[in-house]
TIPA-123408 format. One line per 8 residues: for each residue z, y, x of C-alpha. Coordinates in pm, 1 decimal, decimal comma, always signed. Layout:
N
Z/Y/X ~ ...
# end
This chain:
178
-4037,0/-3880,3/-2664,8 ~ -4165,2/-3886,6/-2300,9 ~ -4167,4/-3490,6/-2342,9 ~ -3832,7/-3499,0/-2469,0 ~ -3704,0/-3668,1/-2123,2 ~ -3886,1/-3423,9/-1893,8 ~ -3722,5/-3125,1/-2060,1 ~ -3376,6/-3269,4/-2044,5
-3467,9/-3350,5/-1680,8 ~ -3576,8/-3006,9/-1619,6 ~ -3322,3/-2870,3/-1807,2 ~ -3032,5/-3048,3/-1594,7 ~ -3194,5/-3013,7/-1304,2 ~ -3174,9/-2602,1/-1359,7 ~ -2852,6/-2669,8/-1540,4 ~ -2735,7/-2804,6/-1188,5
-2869,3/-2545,6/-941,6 ~ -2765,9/-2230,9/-1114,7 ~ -2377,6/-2372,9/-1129,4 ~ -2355,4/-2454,7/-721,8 ~ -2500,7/-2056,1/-694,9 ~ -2264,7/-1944,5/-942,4 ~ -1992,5/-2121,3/-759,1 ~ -2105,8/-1991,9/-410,4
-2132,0/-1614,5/-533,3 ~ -1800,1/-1428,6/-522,4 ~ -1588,3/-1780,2/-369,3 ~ -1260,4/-1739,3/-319,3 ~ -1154,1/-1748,9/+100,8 ~ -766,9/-1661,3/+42,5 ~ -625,5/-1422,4/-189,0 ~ -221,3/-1283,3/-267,1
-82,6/-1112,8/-522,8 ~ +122,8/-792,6/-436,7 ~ +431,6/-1021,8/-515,7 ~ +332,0/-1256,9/-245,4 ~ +353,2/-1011,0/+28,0 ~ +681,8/-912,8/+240,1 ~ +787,7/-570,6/+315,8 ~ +884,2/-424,1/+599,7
+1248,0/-389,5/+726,1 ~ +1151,2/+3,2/+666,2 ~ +1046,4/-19,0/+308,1 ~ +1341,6/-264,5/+251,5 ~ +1575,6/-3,5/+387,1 ~ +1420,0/+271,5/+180,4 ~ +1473,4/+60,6/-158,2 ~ +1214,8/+230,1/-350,4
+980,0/-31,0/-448,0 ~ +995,5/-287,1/-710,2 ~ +811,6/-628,6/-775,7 ~ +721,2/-645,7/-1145,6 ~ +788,3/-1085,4/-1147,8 ~ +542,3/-1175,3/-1433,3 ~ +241,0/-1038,4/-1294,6 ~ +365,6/-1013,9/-897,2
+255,6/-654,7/-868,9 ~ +459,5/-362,7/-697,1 ~ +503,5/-36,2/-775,1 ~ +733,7/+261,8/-699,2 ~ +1065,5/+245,1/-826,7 ~ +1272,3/+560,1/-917,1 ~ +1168,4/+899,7/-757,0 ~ +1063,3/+753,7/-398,5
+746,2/+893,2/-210,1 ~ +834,6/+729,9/+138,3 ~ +555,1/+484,6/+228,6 ~ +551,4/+124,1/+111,8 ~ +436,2/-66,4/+390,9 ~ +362,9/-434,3/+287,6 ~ +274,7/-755,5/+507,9 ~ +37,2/-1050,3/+343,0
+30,1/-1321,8/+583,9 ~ -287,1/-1555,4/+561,1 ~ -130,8/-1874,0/+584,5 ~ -431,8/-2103,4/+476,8 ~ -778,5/-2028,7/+413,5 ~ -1059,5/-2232,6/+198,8 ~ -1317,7/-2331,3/+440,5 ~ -1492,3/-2495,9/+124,5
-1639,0/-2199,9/+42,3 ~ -1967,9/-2120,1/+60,7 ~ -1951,9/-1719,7/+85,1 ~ -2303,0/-1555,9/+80,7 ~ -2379,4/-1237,5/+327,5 ~ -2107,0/-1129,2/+400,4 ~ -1704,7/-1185,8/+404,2 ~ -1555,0/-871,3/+141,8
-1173,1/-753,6/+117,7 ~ -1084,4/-666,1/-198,8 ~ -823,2/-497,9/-307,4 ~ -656,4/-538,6/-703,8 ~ -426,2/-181,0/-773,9 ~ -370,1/+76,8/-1057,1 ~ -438,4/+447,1/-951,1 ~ -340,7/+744,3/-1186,3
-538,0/+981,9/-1011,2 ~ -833,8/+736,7/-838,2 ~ -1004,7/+915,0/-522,7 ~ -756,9/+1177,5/-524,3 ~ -464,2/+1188,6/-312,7 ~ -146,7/+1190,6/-472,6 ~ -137,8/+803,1/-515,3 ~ -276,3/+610,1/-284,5
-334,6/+216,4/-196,4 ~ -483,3/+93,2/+146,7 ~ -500,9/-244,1/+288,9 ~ -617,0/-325,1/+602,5 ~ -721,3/-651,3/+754,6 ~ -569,7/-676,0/+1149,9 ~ -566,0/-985,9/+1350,2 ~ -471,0/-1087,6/+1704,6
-565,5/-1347,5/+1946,7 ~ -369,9/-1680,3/+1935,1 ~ -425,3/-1728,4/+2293,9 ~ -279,6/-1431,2/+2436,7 ~ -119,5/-1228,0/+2161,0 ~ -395,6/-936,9/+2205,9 ~ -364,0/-702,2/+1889,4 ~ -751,3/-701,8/+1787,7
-934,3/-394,8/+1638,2 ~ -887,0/-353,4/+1268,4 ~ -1152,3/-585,4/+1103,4 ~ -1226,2/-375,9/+764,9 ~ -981,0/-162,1/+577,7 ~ -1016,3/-55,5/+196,7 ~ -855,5/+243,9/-50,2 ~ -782,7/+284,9/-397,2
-1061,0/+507,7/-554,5 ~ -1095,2/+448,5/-879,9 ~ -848,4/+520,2/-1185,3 ~ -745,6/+333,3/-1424,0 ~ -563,5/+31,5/-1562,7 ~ -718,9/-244,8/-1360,2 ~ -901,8/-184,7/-1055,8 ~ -1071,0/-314,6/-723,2
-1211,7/-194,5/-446,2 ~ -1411,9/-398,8/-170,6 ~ -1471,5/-317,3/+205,7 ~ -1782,0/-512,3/+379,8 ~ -1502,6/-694,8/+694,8 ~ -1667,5/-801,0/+1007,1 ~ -1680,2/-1113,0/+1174,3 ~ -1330,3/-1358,4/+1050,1
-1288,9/-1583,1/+1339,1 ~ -1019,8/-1811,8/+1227,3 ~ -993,9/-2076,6/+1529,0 ~ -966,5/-1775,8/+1779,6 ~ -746,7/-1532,3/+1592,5 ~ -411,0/-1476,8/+1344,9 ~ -493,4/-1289,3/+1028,9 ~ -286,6/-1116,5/+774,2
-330,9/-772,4/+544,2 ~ -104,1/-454,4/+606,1 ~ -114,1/-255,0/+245,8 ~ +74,4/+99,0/+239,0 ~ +88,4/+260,8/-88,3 ~ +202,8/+617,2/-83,2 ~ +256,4/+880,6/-350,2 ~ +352,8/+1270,3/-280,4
+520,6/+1296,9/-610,1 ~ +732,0/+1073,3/-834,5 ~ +524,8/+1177,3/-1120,5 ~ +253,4/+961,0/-981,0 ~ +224,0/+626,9/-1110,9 ~ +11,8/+326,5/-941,8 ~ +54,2/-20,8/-885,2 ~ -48,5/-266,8/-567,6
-139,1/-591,2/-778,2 ~ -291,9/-787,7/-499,3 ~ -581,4/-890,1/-224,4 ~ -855,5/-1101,9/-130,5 ~ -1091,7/-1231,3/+138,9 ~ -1392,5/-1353,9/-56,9 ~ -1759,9/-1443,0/+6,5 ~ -2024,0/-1224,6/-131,4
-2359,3/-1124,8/-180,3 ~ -2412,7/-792,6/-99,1
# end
């Protein structure tokens, strides 16, 4: 019986450690779906994109190959997160033709300083390179420093003919172990 108790100990105990690292690999800083983000007064103009409302992912609409220029604001950010080496930006898309360049998806983290409105360097920047139905694509970003600075994500998608087909389905910051 006594053996019985250390073993359920031992198991819990094990139980318990392997959930917090579970929950501290691959956490969750701030994330968007495509829907979520605001376009620019450009690719409003242009009307050539479309937001597909039960998933919030955007695509090309009709024969359009302008670029879609998108704006993700980060607006609130989980500091409960305990995020491993290193901060990632992922980004969710569909990509007909993967690392080629007839359909492309790029997002870019930018910031500036909230105490004099200096536009800082780009932080990390990612691109579609895979095909297929569902994809991601993560770029290591460098240091986030969320007192000091205003975040958000620029995403362009471009296409250089309308018999291209991709979607932007959305982005993350997230913790990770590299």
């Amino acid at each position: 019986m006594k053996l019985q108790w250390i073993c359920c100990i031992v198991f819990t105990l094990f139980l318990l450690a392997s959930t917090a690292l579970a929950q501290a690999v691959g956490s969750v800083y701030w994330q968007s779906n495509g829907g979520g983000c605001v376009p620019t007064d450009e690719t409003i103009r242009n009307q050539d994109y479309w937001t597909v409302t039960g998933g919030g992912r955007v695509k090309y609409k009709g024969n359009g190959t302008k670029p879609l220029v998108f704006t993700c604001p980060i607006n609130s950010f989980n500091y409960n997160v305990s995020g491993g080496d290193a901060t990632v930006l992922r980004l969710f898309y569909q990509d007909s033709d993967g690392a080629g360049n007839d359909f492309k998806v790029q997002a870019r983290l930018l910031s500036f300083n909230k105490e004099n409105g200096a536009l800082g360097k780009e932080v990390c920047k990612v691109t579609s390179a895979q095909s297929g139905q569902w994809a991601y694509s993560i770029d290591k970003c460098g240091s986030i420093k969320m007192n000091d600075n205003l975040y958000w994500v620029e995403v362009v998608i471009t296409r250089t003919k309308p018999s291209v087909t991709g979607e932007f389905n959305g982005v993350s910051l997230e913790g990770w172990i590299m």
